[in-house]
C-alpha positions in Angstrom: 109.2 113.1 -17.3 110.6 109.9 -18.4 112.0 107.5 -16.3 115.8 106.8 -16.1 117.7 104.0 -14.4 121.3 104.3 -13.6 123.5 101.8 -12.9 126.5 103.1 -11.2 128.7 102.7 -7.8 129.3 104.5 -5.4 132.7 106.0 -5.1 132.4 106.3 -9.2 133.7 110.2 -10.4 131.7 109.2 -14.0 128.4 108.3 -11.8 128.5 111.0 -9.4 128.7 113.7 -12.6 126.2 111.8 -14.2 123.6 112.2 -11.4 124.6 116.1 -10.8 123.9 116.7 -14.8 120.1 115.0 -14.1 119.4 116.4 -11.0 120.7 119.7 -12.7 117.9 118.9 -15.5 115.1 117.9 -13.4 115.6 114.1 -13.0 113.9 114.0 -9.3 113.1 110.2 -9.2 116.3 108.7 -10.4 116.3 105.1 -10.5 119.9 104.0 -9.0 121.1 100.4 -9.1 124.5 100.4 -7.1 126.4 97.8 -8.8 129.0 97.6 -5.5 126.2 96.7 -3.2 124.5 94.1 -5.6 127.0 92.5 -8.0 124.6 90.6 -9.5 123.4 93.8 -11.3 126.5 94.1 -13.0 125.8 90.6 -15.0 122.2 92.5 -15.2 123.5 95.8 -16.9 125.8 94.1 -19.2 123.1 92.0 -20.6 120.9 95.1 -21.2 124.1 97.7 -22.2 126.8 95.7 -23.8 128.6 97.5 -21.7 131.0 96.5 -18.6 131.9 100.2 -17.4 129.8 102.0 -14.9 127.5 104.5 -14.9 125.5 102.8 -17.6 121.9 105.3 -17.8 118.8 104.3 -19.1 116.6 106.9 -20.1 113.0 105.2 -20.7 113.6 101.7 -22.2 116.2 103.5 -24.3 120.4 102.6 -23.4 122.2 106.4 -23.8 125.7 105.1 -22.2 127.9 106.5 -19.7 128.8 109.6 -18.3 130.5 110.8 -21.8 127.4 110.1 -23.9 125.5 112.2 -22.1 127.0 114.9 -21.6 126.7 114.7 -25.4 123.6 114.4 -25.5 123.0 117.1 -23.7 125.3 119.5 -25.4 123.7 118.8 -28.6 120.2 119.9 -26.8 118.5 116.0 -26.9 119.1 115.1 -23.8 115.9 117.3 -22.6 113.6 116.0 -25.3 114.4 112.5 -23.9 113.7 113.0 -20.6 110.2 115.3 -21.6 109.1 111.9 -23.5 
């Protein structure tokens, strides 16, 4: 299973569905970077997203968004072809 890195904070509704969806699909190692406990993340994620929002999700070395875009992803069925990479 591929890796994925989540950048997120805590009290976050967006994050906290985020991480049910990938635990719900078998993500067991989920790398998360808590951008409230380390804001020097945040500069981090917006240099590798282009993005200012949290949860920002890595799957691999590839950027699939927030919250939204994947649970597009996984409605369209290629959200478990990117985690079986």
């Amino acid at each position: 299973m591929a890796t994925v890195t989540m950048y997120a904070t805590g009290t976050c509704p967006f994050c906290i569905r985020a991480k049910q969806l990938l635990t719900q699909r078998g993500v067991s190692d989920l790398v998360e970077i808590r951008v409230d406990q380390d804001p020097s993340q945040r500069a981090v994620m917006m240099e590798l997203s282009g993005r200012r929002t949290v949860p920002q999700i890595f799957i691999g070395q590839r950027h699939v968004g927030g919250c939204d875009d994947l649970f597009d992803l996984d409605g369209s069925g290629q959200l478990e072809a990117l985690l079986a990479a």
